[in-house]
C-alpha positions in Angstrom: -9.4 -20.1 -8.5 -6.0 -20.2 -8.6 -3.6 -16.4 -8.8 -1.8 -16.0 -11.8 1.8 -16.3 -11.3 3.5 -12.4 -10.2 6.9 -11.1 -9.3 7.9 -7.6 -8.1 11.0 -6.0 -7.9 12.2 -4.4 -4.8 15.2 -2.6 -5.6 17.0 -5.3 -7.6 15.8 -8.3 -6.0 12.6 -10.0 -7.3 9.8 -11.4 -4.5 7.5 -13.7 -5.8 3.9 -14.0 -6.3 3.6 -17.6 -6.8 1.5 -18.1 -3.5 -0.3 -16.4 -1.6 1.4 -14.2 0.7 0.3 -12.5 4.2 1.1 -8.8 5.0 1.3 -7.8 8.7 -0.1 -4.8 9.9 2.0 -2.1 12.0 0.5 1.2 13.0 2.0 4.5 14.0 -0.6 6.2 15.1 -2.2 6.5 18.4 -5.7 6.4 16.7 -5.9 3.4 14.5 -9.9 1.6 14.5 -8.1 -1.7 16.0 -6.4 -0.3 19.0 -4.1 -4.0 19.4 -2.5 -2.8 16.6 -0.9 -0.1 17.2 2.7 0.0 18.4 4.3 2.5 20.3 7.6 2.5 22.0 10.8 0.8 20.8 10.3 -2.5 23.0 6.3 -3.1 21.8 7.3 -2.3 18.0 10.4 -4.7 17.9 8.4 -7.5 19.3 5.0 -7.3 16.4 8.3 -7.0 13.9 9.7 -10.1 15.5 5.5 -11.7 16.3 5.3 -11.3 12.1 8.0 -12.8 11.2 7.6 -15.5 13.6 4.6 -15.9 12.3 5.0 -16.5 8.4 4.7 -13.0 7.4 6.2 -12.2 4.6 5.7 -8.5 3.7 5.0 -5.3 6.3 2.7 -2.6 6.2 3.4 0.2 8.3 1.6 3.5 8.6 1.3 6.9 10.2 -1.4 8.4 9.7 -4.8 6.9 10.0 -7.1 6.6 7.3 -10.3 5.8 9.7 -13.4 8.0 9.2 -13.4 10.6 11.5 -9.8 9.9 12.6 -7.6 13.3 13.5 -5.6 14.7 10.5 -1.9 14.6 10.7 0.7 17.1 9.6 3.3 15.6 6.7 6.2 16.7 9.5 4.5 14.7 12.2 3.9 11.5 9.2 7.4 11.8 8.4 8.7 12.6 12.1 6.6 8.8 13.4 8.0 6.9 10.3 11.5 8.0 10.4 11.5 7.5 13.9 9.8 3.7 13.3 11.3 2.6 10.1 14.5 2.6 11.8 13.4 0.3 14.7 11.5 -2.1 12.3 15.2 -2.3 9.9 16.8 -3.0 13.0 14.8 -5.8 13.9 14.4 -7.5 11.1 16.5 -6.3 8.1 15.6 -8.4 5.5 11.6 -8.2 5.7 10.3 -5.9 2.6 8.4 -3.3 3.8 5.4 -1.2 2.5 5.0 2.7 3.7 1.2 3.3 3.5 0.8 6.8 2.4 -0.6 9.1 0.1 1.9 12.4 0.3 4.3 11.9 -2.0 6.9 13.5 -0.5 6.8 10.9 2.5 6.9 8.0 0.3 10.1 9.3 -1.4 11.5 10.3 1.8 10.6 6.5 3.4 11.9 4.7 -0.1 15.4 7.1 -0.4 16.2 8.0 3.3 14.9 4.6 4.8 15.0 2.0 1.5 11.4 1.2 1.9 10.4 -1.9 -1.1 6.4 -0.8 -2.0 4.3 2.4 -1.6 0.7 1.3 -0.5 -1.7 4.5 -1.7 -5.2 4.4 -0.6 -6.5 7.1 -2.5 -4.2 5.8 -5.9 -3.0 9.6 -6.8 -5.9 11.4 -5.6 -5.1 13.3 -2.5 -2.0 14.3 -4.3 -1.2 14.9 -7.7 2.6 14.5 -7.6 2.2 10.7 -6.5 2.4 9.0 -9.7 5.1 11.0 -11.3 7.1 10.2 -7.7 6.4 6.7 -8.1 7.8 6.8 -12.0 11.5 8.4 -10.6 11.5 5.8 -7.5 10.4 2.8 -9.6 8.8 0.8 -7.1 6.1 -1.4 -6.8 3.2 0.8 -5.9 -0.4 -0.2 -4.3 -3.5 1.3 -5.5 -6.4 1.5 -3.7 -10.0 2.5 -4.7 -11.8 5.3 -2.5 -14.0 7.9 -3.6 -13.3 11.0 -1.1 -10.6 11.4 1.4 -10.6 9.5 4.6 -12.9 12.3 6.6 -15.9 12.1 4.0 -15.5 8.3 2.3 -18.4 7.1 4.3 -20.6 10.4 3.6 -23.5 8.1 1.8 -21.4 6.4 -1.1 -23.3 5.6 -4.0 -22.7 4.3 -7.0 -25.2 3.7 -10.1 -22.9 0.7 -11.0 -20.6 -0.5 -8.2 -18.0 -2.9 -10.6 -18.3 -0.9 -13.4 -17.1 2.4 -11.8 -14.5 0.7 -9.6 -12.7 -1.2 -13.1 -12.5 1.9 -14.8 -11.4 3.9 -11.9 -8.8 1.4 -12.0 -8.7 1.0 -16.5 -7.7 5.0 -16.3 -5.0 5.0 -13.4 -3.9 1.8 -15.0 -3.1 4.0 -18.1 -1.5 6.2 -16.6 1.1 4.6 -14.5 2.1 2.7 -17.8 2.3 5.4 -19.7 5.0 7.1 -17.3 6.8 3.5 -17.0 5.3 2.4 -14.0 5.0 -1.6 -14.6 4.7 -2.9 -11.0 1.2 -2.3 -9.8 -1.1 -3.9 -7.6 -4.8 -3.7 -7.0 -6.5 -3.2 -3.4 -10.2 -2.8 -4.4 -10.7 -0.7 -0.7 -12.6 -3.0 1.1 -14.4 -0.4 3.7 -13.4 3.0 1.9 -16.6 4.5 0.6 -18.5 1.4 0.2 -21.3 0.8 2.5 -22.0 -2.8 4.2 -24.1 -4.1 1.0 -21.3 -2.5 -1.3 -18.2 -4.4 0.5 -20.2 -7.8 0.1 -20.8 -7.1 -3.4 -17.5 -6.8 -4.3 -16.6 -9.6 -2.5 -18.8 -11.2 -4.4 -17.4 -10.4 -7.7 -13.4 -10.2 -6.6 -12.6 -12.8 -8.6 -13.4 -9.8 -11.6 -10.4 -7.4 -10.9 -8.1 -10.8 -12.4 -9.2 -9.1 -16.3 -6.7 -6.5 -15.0 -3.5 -9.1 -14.9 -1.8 -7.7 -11.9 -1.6 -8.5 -8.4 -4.5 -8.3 -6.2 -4.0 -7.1 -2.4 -7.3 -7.5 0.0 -7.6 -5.9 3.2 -10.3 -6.7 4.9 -8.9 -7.5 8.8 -11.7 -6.6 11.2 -12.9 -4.2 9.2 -17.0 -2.8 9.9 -18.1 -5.1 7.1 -17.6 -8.2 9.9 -19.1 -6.6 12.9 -22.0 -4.6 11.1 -23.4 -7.5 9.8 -22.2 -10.2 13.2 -22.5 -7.5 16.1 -19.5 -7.4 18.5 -16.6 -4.9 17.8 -13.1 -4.9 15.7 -11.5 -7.0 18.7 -14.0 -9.8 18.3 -13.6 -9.9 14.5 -10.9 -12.4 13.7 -13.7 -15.3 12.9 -14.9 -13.2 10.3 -11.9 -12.5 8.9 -10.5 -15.8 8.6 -13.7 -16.6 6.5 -13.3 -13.4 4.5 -9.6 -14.1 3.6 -10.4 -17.7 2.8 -13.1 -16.6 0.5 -10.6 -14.1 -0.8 -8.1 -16.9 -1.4 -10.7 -19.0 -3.2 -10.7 -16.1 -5.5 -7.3 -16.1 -6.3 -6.1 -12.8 -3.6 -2.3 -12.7 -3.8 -1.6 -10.3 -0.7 -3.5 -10.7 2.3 -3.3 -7.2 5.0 -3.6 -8.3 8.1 -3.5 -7.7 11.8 -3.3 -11.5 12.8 -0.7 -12.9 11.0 -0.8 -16.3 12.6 -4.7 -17.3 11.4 -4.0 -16.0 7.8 -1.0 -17.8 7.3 -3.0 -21.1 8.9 -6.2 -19.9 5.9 -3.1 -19.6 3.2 -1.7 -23.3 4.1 -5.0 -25.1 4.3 -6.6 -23.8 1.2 -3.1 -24.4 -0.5 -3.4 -28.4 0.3 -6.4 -28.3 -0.7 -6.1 -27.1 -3.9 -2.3 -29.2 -3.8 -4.8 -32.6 -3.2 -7.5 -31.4 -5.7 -5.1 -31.3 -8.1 -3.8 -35.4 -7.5 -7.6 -36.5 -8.2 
């Protein structure tokens, strides 16, 4: 399946959509569930800016705060304190790289987007764990991710259930959807939450089904980097994960994914260019 054709605007300057495009992963937090990456110190953060670049990354998702179960809560000064402190060293290193603050406070994705010109707000709970997000992203007007979860990041793996697993998720989505337009939000993009309140069965069903969220129209961001779903169902532990995800994100291409969220920027970008020339040769017969 091939994406339909998407642009956002990041402050005046459009970024397309056309292909397939890889997101690289850098964490703030001492805590994150893959421990390679998280980046502390100025010398260790410049060089996985650089390593992304290098590459074929295109986009970069940084975050502060970890949204593992189980994972320690942190304050919206000490949120704000890490990304100040490594928004700066990312801008320095690479100026011209949109960048995406995953958050869910409002206030610390309008202080990241007005202080530190952040492009994209990457939401995992899509305006749940605070009400004042949507009407933030209205006033900012900039591309925001929505993810589905049912929870917060503490409970999300509490014994989800769900008497109908697509048809909850699409009109979680169909309301928030709504919503955002109604307020004049117009650049959205799905992230059905791969691993957030889904059991192992529930992540492969959606899989399963990805190619779905498309009735939507908008851009659809998967993140699914050694995530549980790989080593539940292999053995072995997020470190020896990155088979599985190269499958997962070729699958994920094959269903027409426009963002792929990654730790291992190198082997999605390789997935992205071979299942392009395929589809480039498939097209000459």
């Amino acid at each position: 399946m091939s994406p339909a054709s998407f642009s956002l605007n990041l402050h005046g300057r459009l970024f397309s959509l056309s292909e397939p495009v890889v997101m690289g992963i850098i964490n703030l937090t001492p805590d994150s569930f893959y421990a390679a990456s998280r980046s502390n110190g100025e010398a260790q953060l410049t060089e996985r800016v650089l390593q992304i670049v290098r590459e074929g990354g295109k986009l970069i998702d940084v975050g502060a705060y970890s949204s593992r179960s189980g994972a320690s809560d942190v304050s919206v000064d000490e949120e704000m304190r890490r990304l100040r402190q490594g928004l700066k060293i990312i801008r320095a290193a690479c100026p011209d790289i949109p960048v995406s603050v995953d958050t869910f406070r409002a206030d610390v994705a309008k202080m990241c987007v007005e202080e530190l010109g952040v492009e994209i707000v990457n939401d995992i709970s899509a305006g749940e764990l605070d009400k004042e997000m949507f009407p933030t992203i209205a006033r900012l007007k900039v591309p925001y991710i929505m993810m589905h979860m049912k929870g917060n990041p503490r409970t999300m793996q509490d014994h989800p259930h769900y008497d109908d697993l697509m048809g909850e998720i699409f009109l979680y989505f169909s309301h928030k959807i709504n919503r955002l337009r109604e307020i004049g939000v117009s650049d959205i993009i799905l992230d059905p939450g791969f691993g957030f309140a889904k059991t192992l069965e529930h992540n492969y069903q959606l899989l399963s089904h990805l190619e779905d969220f498309h009735e939507f129209q908008l851009p659809l961001l998967v993140g699914i980097s050694r995530k549980s779903m790989i080593f539940r169902l292999l053995g072995g532990t997020p470190e020896s994960s990155l088979n599985g995800t190269t499958v997962l994100n070729v699958i994920s291409l094959l269903k027409g994914a426009h963002i792929l969220r990654v730790h291992d920027v190198k082997a999605c970008v390789e997935a992205v260019t071979i299942v392009k020339k395929m589809k480039e040769e498939g097209r000459r017969l």
